[in-house]
Structure formats: C-alpha cells, structure tokens
Rosetta silent file (secondary structure, phi, psi, omega in degrees, C-alpha in Angstrom):
SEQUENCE: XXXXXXXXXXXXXXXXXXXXXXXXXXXXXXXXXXXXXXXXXXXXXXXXXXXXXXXXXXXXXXXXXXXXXXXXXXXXXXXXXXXXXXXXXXXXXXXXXXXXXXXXXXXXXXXXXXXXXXXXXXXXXXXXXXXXXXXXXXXXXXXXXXXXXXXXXXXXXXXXXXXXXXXXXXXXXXXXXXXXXXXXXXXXXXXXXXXXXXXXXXXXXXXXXXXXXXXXXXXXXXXXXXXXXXXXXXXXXXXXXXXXXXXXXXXXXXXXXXXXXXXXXXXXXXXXXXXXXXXXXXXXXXXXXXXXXXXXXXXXXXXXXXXXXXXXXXXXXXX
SCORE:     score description
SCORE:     0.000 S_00000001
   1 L     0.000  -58.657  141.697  -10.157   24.537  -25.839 S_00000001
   2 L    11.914  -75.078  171.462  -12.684   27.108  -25.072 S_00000001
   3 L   -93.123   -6.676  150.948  -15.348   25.224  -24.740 S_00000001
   4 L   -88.073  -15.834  179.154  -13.622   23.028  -22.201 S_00000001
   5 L   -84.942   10.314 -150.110  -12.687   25.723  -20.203 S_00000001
   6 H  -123.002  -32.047  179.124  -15.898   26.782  -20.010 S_00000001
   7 H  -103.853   40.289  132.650  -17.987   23.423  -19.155 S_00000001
   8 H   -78.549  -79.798 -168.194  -15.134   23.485  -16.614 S_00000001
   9 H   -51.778  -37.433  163.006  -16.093   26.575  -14.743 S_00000001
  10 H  -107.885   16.352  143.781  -19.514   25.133  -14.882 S_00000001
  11 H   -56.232  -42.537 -173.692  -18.879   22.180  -13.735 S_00000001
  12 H   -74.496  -72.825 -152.650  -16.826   23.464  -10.407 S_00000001
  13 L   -55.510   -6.005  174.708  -19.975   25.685   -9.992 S_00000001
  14 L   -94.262  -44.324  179.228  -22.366   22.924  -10.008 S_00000001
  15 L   -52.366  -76.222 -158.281  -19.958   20.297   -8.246 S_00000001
  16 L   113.977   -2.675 -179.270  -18.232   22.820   -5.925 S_00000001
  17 L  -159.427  156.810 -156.048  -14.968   21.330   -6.930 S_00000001
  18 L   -85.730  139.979  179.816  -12.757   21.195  -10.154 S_00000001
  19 L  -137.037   14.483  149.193  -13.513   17.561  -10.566 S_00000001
  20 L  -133.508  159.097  168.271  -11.556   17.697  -14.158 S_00000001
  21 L  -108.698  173.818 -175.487   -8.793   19.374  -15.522 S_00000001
  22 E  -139.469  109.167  176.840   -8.619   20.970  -19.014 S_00000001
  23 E  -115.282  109.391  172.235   -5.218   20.503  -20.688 S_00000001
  24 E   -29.189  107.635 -161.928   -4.423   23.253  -23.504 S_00000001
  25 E   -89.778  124.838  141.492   -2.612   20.851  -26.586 S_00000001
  26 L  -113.827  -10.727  161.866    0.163   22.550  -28.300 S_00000001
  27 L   -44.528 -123.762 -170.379    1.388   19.352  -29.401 S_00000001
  28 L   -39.504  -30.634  171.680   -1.549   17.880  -31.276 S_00000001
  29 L   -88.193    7.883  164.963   -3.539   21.287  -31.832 S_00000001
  30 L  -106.982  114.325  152.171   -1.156   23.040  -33.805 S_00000001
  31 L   -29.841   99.665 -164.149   -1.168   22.572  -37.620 S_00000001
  32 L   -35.834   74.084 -152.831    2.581   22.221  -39.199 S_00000001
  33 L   129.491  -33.314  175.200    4.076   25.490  -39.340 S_00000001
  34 L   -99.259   35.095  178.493    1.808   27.087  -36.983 S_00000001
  35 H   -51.724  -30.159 -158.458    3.431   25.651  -33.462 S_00000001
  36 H   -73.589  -54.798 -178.876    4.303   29.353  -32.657 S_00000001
  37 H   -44.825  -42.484 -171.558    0.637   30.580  -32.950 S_00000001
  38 H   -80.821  -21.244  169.076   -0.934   27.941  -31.104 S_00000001
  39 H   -46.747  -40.956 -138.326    1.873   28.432  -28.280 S_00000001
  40 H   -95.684  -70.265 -176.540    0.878   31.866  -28.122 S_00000001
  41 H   -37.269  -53.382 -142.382   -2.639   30.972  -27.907 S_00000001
  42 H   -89.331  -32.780 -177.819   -2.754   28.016  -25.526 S_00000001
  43 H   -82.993  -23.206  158.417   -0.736   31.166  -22.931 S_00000001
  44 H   -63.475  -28.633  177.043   -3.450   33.592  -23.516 S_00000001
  45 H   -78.245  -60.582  174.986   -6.213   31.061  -22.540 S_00000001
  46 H   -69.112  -15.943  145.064   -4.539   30.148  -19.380 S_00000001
  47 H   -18.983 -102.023  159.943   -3.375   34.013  -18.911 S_00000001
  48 H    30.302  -84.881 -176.837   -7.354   34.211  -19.194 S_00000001
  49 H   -58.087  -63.683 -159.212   -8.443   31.458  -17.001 S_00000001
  50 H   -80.852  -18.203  159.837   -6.124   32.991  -13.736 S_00000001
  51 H   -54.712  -42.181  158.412   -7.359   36.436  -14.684 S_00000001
  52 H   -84.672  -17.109  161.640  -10.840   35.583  -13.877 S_00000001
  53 H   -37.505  -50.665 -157.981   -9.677   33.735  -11.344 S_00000001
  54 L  -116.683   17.230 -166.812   -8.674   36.212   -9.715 S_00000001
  55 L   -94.967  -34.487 -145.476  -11.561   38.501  -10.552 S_00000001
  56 L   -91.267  141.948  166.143  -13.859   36.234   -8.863 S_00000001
  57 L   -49.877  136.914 -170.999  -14.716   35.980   -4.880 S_00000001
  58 L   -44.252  162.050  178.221  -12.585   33.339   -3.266 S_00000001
  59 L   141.596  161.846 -162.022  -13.413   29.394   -3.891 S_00000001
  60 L   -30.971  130.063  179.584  -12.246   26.408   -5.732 S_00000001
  61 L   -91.683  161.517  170.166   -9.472   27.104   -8.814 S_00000001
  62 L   -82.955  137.648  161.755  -10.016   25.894  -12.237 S_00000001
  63 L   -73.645  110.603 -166.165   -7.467   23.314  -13.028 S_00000001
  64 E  -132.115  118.281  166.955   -5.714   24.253  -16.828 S_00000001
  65 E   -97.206  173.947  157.634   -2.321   22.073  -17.761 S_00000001
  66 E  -126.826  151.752  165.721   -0.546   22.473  -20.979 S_00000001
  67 E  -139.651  133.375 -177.166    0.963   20.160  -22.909 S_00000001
  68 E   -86.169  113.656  177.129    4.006   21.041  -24.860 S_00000001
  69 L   -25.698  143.682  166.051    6.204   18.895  -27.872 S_00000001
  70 L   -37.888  174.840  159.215    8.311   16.146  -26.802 S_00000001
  71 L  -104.211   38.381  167.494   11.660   17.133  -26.293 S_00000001
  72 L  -144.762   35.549  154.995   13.342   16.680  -28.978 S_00000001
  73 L  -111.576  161.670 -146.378   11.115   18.500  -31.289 S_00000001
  74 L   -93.064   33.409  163.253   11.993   21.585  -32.867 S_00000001
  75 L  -107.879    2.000 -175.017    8.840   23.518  -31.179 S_00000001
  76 H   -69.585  -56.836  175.025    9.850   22.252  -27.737 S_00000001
  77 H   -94.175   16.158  165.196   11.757   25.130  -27.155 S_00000001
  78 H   -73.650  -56.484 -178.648    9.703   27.639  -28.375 S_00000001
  79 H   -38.568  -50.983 -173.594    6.834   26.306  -26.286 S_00000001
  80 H   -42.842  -56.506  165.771    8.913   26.329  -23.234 S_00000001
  81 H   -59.630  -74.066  165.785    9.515   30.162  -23.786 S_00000001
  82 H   -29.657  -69.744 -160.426    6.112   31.149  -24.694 S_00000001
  83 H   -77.731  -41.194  172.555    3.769   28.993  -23.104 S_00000001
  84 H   -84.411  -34.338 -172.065    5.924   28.465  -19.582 S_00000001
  85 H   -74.641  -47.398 -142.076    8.121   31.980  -19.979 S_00000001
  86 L  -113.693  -18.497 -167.300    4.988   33.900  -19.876 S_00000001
  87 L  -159.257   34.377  178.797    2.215   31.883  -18.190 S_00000001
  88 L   -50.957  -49.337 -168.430    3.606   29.136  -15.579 S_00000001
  89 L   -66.397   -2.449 -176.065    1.600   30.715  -12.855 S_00000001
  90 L   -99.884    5.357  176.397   -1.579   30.473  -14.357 S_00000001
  91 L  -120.094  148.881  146.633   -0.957   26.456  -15.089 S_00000001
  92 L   -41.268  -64.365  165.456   -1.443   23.883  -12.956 S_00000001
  93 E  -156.919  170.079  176.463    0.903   21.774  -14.421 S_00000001
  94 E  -106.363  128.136 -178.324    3.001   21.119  -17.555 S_00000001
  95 E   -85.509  140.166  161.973    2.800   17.880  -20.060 S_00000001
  96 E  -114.415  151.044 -176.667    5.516   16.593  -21.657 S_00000001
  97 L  -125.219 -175.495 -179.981    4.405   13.782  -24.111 S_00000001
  98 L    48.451   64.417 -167.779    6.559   11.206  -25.629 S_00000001
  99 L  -109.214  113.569 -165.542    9.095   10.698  -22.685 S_00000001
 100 L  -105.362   12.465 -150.869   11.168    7.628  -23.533 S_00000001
 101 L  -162.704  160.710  139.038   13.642    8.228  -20.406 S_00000001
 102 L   -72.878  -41.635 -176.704   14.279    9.921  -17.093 S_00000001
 103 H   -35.590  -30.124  174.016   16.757   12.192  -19.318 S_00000001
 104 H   -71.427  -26.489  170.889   13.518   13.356  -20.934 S_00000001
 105 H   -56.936  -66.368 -176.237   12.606   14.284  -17.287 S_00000001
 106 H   -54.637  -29.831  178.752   15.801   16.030  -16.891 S_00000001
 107 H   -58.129  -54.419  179.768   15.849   17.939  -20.422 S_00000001
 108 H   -55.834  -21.438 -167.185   12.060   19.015  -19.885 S_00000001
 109 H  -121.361    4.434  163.666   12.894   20.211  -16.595 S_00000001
 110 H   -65.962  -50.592  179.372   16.349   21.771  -17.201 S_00000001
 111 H   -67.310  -61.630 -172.852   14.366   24.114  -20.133 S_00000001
 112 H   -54.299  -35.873 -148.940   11.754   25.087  -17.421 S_00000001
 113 H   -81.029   -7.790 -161.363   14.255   25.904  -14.527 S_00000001
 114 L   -92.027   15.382  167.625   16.573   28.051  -16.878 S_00000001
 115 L   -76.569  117.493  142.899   13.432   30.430  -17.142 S_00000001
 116 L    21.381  -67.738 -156.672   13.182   33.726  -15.213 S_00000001
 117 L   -84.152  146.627  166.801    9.877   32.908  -13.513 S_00000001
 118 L  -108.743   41.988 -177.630    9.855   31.382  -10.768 S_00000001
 119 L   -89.353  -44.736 -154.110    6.303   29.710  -11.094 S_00000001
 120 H   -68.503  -30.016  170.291    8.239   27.635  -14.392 S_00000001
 121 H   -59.424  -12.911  177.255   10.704   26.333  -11.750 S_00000001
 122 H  -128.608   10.379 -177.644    8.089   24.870   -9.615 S_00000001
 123 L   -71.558  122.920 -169.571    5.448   23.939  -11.752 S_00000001
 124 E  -120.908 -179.866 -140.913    4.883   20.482  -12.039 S_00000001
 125 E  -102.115  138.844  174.597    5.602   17.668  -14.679 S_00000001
 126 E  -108.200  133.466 -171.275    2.969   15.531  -15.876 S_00000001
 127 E  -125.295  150.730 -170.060    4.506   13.107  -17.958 S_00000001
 128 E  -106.040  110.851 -174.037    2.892   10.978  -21.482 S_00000001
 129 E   -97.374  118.175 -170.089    4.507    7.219  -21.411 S_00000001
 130 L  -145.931    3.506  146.236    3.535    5.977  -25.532 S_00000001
 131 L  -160.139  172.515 -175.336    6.018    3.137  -25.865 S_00000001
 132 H   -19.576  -91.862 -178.906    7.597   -0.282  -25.053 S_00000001
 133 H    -8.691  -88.620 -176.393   11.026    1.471  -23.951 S_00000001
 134 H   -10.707  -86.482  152.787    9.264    3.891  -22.201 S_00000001
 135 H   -36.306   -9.796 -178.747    7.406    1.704  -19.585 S_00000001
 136 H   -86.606  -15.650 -169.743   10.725   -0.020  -18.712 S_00000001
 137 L  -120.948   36.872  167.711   12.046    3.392  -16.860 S_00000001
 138 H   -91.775  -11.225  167.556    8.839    4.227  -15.677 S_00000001
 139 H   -72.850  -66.062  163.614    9.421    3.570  -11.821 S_00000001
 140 H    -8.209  -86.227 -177.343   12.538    5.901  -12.724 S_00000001
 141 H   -53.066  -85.084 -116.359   10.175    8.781  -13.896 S_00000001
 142 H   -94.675   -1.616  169.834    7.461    8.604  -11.532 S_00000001
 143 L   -99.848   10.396  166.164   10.042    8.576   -8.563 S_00000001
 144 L   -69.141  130.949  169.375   11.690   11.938   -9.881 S_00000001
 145 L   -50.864  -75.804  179.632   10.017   14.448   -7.236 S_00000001
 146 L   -71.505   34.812  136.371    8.629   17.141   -9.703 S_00000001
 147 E   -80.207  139.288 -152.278    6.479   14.468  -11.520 S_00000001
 148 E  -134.781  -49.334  161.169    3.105   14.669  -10.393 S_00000001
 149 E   160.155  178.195 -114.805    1.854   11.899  -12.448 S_00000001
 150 E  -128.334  141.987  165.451    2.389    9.675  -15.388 S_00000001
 151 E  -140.017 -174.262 -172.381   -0.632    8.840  -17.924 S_00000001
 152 E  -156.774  150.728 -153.262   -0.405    6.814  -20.957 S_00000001
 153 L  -101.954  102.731 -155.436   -0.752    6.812  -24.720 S_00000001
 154 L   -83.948  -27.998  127.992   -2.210    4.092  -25.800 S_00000001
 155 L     0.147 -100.703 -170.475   -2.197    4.938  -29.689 S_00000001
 156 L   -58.289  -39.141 -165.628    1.446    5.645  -29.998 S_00000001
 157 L   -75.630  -14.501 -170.237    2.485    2.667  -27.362 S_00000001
 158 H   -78.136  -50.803 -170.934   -0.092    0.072  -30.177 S_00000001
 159 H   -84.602   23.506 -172.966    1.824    1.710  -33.288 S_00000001
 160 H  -108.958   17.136 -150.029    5.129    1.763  -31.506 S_00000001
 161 L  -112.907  -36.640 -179.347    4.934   -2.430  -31.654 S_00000001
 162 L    74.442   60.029  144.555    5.338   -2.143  -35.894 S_00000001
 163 L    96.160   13.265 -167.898    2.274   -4.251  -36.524 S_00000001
 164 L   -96.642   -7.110  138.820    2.986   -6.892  -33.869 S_00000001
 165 L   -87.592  154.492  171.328   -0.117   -5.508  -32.279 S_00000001
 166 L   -87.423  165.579  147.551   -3.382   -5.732  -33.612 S_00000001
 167 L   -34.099  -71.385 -159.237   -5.672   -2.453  -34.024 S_00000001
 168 L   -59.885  -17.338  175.650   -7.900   -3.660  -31.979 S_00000001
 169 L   -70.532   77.113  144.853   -5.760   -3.430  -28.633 S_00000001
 170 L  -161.319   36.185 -160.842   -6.606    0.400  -29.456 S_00000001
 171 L  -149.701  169.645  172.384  -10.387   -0.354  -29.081 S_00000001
 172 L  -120.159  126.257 -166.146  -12.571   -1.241  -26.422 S_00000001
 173 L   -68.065 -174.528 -170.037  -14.730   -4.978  -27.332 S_00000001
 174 L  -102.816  163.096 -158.509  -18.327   -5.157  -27.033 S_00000001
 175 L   -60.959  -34.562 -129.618  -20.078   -6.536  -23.443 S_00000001
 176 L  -124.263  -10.385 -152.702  -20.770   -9.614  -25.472 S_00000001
 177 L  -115.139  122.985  169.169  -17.339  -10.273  -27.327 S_00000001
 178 L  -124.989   20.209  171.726  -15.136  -12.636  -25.276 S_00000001
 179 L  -102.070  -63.451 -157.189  -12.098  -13.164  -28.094 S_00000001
 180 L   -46.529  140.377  173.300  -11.211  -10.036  -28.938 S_00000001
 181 L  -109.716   96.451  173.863   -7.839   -8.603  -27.706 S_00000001
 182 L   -72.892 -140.742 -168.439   -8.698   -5.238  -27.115 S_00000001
 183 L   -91.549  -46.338  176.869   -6.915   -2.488  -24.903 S_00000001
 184 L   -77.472  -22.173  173.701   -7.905   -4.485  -21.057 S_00000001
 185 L  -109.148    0.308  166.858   -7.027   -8.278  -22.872 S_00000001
 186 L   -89.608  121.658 -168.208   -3.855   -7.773  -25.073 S_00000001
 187 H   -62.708  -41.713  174.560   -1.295   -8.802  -22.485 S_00000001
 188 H   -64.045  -54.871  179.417    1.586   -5.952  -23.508 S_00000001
 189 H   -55.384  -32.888  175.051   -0.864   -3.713  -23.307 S_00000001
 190 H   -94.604  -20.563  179.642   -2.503   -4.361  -19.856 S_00000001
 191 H   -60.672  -47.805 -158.594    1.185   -5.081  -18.735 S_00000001
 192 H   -63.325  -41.151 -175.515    2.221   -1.608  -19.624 S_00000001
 193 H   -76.513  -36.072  169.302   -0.792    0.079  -17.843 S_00000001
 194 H   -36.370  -88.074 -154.449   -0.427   -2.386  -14.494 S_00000001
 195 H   -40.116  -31.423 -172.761    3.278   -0.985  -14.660 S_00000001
 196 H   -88.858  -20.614  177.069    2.301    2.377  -14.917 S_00000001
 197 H   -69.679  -35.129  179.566   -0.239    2.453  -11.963 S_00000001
 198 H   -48.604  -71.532  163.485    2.350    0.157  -10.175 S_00000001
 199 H   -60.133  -58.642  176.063    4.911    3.098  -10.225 S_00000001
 200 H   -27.761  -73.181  178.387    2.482    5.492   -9.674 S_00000001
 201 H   -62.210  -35.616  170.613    0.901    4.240   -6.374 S_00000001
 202 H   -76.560  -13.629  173.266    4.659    3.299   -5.187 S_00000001
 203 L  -123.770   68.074  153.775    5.753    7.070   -5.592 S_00000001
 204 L    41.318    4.771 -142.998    2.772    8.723   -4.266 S_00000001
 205 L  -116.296  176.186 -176.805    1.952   10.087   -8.175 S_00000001
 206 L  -107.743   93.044 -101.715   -1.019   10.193   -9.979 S_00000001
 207 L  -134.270  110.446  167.360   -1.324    7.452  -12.711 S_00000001
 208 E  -100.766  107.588 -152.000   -3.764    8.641  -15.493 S_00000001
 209 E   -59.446  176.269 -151.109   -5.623    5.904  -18.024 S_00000001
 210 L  -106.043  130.259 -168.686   -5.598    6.262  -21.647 S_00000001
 211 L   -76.264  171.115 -179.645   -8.741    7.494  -23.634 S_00000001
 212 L  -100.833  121.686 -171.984  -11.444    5.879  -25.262 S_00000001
 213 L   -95.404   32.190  116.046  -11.768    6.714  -28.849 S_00000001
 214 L   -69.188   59.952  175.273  -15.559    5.622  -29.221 S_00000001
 215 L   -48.327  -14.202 -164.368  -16.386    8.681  -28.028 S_00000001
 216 L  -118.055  -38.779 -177.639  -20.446    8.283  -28.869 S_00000001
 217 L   -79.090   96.413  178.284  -20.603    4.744  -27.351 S_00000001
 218 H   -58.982  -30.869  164.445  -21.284    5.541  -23.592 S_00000001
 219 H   -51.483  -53.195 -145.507  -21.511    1.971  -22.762 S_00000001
 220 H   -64.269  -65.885 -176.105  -18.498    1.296  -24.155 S_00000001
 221 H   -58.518  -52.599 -177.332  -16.634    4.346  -22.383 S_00000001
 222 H   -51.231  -44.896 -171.777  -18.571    3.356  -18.775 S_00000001
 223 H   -62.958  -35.550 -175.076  -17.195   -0.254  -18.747 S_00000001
 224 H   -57.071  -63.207 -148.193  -13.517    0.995  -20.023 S_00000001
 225 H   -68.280  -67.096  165.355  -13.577    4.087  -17.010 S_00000001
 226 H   -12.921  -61.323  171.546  -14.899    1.047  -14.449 S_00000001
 227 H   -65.656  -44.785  167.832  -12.556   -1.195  -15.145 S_00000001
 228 H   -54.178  -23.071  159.082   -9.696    1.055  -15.563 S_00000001
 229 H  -107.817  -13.143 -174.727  -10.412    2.214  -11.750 S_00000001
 230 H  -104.326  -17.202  177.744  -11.430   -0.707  -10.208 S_00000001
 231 L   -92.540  -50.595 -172.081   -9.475   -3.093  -11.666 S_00000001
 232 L   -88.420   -0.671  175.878   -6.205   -1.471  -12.735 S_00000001
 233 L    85.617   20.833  176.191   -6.015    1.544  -10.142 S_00000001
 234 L   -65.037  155.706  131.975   -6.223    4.528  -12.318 S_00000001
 235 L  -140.506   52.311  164.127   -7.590    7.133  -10.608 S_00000001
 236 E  -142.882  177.909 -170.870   -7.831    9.977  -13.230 S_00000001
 237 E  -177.809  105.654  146.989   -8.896    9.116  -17.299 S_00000001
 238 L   -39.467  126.902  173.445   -8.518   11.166  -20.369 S_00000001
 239 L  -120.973  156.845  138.038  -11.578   12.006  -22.322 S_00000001
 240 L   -51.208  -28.139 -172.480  -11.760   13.267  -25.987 S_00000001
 241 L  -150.791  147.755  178.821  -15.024   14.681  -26.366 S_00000001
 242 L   -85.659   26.607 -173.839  -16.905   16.421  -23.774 S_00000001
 243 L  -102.993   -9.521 -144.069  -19.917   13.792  -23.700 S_00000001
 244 H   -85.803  -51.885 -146.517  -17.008   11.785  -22.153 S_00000001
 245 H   -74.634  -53.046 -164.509  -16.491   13.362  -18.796 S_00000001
 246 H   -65.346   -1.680  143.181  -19.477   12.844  -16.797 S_00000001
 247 H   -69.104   -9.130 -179.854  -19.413    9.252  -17.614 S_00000001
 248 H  -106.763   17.405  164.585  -16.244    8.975  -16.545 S_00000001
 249 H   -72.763  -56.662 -179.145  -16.667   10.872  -13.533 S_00000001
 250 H   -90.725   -8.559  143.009  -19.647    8.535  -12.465 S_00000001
 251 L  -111.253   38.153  167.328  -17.347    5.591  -12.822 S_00000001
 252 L  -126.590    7.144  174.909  -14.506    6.489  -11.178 S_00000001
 253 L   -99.313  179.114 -173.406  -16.575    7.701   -7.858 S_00000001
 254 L   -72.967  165.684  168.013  -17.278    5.305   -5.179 S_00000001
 255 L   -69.548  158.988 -158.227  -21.191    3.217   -5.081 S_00000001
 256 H   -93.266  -46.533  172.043  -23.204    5.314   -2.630 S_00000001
 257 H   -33.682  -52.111 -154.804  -23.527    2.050   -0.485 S_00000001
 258 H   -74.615  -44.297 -177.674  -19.429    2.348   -0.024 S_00000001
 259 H   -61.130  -65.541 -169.342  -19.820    6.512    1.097 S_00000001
 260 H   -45.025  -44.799 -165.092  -22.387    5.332    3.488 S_00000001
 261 H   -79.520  -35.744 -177.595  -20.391    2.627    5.484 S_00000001
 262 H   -45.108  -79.506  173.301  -17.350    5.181    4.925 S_00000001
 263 H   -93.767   30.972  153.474  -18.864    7.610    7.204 S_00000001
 264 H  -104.895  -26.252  174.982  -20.414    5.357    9.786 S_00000001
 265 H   -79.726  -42.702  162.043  -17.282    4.188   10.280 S_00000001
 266 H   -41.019  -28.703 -167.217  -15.351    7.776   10.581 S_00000001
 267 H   -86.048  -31.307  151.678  -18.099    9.305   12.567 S_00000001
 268 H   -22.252  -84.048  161.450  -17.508    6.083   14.705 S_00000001
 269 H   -28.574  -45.138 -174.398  -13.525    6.550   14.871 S_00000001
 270 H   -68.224  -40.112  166.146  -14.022   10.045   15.744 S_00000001
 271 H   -33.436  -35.909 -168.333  -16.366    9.010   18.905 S_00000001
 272 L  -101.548   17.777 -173.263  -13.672    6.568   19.844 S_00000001
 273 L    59.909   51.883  164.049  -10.435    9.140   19.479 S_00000001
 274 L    60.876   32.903  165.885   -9.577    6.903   16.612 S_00000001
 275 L  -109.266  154.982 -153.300   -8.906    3.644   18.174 S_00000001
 276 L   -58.444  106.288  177.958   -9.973    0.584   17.011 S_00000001
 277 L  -133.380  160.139 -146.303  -13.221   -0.184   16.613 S_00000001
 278 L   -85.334  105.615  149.364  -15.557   -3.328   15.948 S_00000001
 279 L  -121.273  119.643 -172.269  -18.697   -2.342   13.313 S_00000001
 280 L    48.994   48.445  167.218  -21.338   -5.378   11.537 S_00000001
 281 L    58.140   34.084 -179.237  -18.483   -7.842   12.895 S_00000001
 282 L  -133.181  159.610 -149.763  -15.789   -6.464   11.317 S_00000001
 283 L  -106.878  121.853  113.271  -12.589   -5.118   12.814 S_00000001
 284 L   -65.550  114.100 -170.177  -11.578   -1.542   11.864 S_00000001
 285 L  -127.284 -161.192  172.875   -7.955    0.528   13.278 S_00000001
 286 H   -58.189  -14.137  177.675   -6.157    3.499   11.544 S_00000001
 287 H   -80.438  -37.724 -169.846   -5.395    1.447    7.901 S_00000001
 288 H   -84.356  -42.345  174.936   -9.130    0.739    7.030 S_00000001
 289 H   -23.994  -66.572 -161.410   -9.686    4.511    8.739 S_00000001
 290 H   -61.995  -42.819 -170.292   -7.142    5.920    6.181 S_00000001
 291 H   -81.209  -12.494  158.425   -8.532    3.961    3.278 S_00000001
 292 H   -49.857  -77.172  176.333  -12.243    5.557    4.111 S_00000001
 293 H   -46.354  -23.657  171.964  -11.168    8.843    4.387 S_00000001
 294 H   -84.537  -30.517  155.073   -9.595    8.491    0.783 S_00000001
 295 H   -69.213  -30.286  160.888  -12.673    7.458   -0.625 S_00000001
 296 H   -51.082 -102.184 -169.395  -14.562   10.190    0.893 S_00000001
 297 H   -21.538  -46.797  156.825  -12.129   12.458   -0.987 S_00000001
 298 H   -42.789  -41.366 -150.914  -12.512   10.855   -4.035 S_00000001
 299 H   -65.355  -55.918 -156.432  -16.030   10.857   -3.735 S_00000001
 300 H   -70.803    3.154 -179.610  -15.703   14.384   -3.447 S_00000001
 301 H   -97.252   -5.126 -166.536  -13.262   15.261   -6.271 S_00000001
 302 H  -107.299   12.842  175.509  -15.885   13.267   -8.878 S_00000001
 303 L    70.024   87.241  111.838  -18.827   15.899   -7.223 S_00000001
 304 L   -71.547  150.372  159.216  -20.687   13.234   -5.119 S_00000001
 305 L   -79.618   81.486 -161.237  -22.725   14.189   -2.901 S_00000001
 306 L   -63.917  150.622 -164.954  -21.055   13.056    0.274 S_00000001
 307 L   -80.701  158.813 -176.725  -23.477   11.909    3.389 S_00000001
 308 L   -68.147  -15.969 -170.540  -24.166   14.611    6.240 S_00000001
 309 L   -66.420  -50.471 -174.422  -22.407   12.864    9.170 S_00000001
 310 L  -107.375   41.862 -178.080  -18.859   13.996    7.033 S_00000001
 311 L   -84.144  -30.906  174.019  -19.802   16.428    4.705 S_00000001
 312 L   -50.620  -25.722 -153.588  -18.191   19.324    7.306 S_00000001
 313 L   -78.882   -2.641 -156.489  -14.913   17.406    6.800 S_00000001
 314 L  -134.726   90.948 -179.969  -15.576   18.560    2.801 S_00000001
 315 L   -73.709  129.395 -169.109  -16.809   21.852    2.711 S_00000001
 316 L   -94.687  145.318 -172.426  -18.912   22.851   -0.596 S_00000001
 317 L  -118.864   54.432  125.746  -17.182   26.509   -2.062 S_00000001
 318 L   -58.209  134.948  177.500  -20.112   27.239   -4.096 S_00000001
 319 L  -123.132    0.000    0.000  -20.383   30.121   -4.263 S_00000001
C-alpha cells in the first residue's frame, strides 16, 4: 500500500493530475485474526496521505479509497468505526465488496451515517458486484445517489457459477486463440459486465472493469484495457501490480489523431458561439461538441498531453 501511494504522488507530479486512485484493502490485506490491525493501519495511511496534503502548496489531491468487509462480515463493523470513524475526510471514497442487493447499499450506508463525522455521512460508495444475483439489482445500486460507481469481480462472479464456468473465463486468451472462452467471449460473463456499464452510463456512475491477473504479460493486459474501453465502455480498470497501470492508462486514453480533430472542432465552436458548424464535410452541433469535450477530459485524466489550441481549458497544477 505504500508503495502505491507513493508511485501515486509521482505520478500526479509527472502527469499533473491523479490519473489513478490507490484503494487501501482491509478486506483482502488482512490475515485472519488481524482485521483490527490492518483497519488501524489502512486509517493511518490515509490520515498520512491528507496530512501531506495539506502540507504541500495548493494543486491536484491524491485520490486514496478504502475498501472495507462485505456487510455481513464480522469485521464490517469494526472497519466502519476505525477506518471511516476516524479517517472519512482523508478518503475519497469507501468500497464495499460483495454487495448482493440495494439492502447492502442501505446497511453499508446506514453504518456510515450513524457515525459522528460528518465527512462518513457524505463520503461516497463505491460498490464490488462478484455474482449472478448481484448483477440482476445492479440498475437498483447504481441509481442509489451516494454510489459513485460500481466495478466488478470477476473471480468471485466465475466461482460463484459452482463449476458451470470454466477457469478460463477468469483469463484473458492469447491474440492468436480464437476458441477459447475467456473473460470478453464467455457469454455470462460479458453479459454481466455489458450490464454493469449499462447501469453505470444510465445513472451518471462510474463503471470500473475487472483486473487482469497476468500481471507480467503486457500484451495480454493492453488488449484486455482496449477492449474493455472501447468495446464495453469501462472507463476506469483495476490493476494488481504496479507494472499494470501505465498500460492501462495508455489504453484507456484517446489516439492522438482523435485529441487533434477534438480541438479543431472546439476551437471552431468557440469561434462560432457554439452553433453548428460544418468541418471535412461533416456536420457538428452541441451533442458531437459535448462528446469532444469529454474526450479532452479523459485525455487529460490518463496524463495526455492535450494539443495547445485547448490545453487553457485544462490547466497543468504541476507544481
């Protein structure tokens, strides 16, 4: 955890923007019997993190989530006190994993609001979708207001099938293999993530893809984070290892060709007070406008170097 928060901070200072987050595990990083410790821990690192924050000349924040036990494990509510009692304002957001319901919405967010602070009341829920149920009430969940967005476990949703998946839908196939039903060609499996980007993108939320556990095969991971933005609409991706993120960084920004036509047509629109206008014989109003301007942002949350006609609209905070 450490050393992500740390190739964080120098990441924003080379980017100029948090262009990942780094979310503290008390779930999976604590050892059985020591949930308390690692609770403890995971609130001193983000403690930490907003302390230096806030040491430091203004500019860009580091992004640090937590993620807490399901709720109906018996460390859920010790995390909730500890991790949330003591160190909401210093998170970004909160995870809940294993959410088979809205109810899990409501439990998770009934234990935050009956907290003191009022950062734990307004902090918001990132939620982990890991089986079959789950996906059926996921337009539910992501259209609860303090869900921020919904990612998915791809693991837990393969073993939650009791063998009626293969292993390999928890793999990614090779460029060359046109059988296999990995995680993009076993149809429950690409159903579940279409559903969750579907609900995502219909409630404004943010609908984050499922890692790649071939962590040392970079092809492997570039084709996954490609597809996974261009085809199915993620537009965030877990990584595992920290060789991970800047490939998946450089396929989830736009082709430099697409930033270029992006801001000839905006610096266009602005010339024309935004009214419709006609560039290489194609028709442009405020809908293709809008969908420009969002790639421009992307560009700029994955550190691109955005072209000079709109780089004022995206000011770099190095500092």
């Amino acid at each position: 955890m450490r050393k992500s928060l740390q190739l964080q901070a120098d990441m924003l200072e080379e980017f100029g923007a948090c262009v990942f987050d780094v979310t503290l595990d008390c779930e999976d990083g604590a050892p059985v019997g020591g949930e308390v410790d690692q609770a403890h821990l995971v609130s001193a690192l983000a403690l930490a993190v907003q302390a230096g924050a806030a040491a430091s000349v203004a500019g860009p924040r580091q992004r640090v989530g937590a993620r807490l036990h399901a709720v109906d494990h018996p460390a859920f509510a010790s995390d909730v006190e500890i991790v949330a009692g003591t160190a909401a304002a210093a998170l970004s957001y909160i995870m809940v994993p294993k959410v088979e319901s809205l109810n899990d919405v409501h439990t998770a967010l009934a234990a935050l609001d009956a907290l003191a602070s009022p950062a734990a009341r307004s902090v918001p829920l990132h939620v982990l979708i890991e089986s079959p149920a789950a996906v059926q009430e996921v337009f539910a969940i992501a259209r609860h207001p303090r869900v921020e967005s919904i990612s998915f476990g791809l693991m837990d949703f393969v073993s939650a099938h009791a063998g009626a998946i293969g292993s390999s839908a928890m793999a990614v196939r090779a460029a060359d293999d046109c059988t296999t039903l990995d995680q993009f060609h076993h149809p429950l499996v690409l159903r579940a993530k279409t559903d969750i980007a579907s609900a995502c993108h219909a409630y404004r939320k943010v609908p984050s893809h499922c890692v790649v556990t071939e962590f040392r095969d970079v092809q492997a991971l570039g084709r996954a984070a490609a597809y996974a933005a261009n085809a199915l609409g993620f537009t965030r991706m877990w990584s595992i290892h920290p060789d991970q993120i800047r490939p998946i960084l450089k396929a989830f920004a736009p082709a430099q060709a697409e930033l270029e036509l992006a801001a000839g047509i905006l610096s266009e629109a602005v010339r024309q007070d935004w009214a419709p206008i006609s560039m290489a014989g194609k028709l442009h109003d405020r809908a293709s406008y809008r969908y420009f301007w969002q790639l421009l942002e992307r560009a700029h949350q994955t550190g691109c170097t955005l072209p000079d006609a709109v780089r004022g609209y995206f000011p770099d905070t190095r500092h």
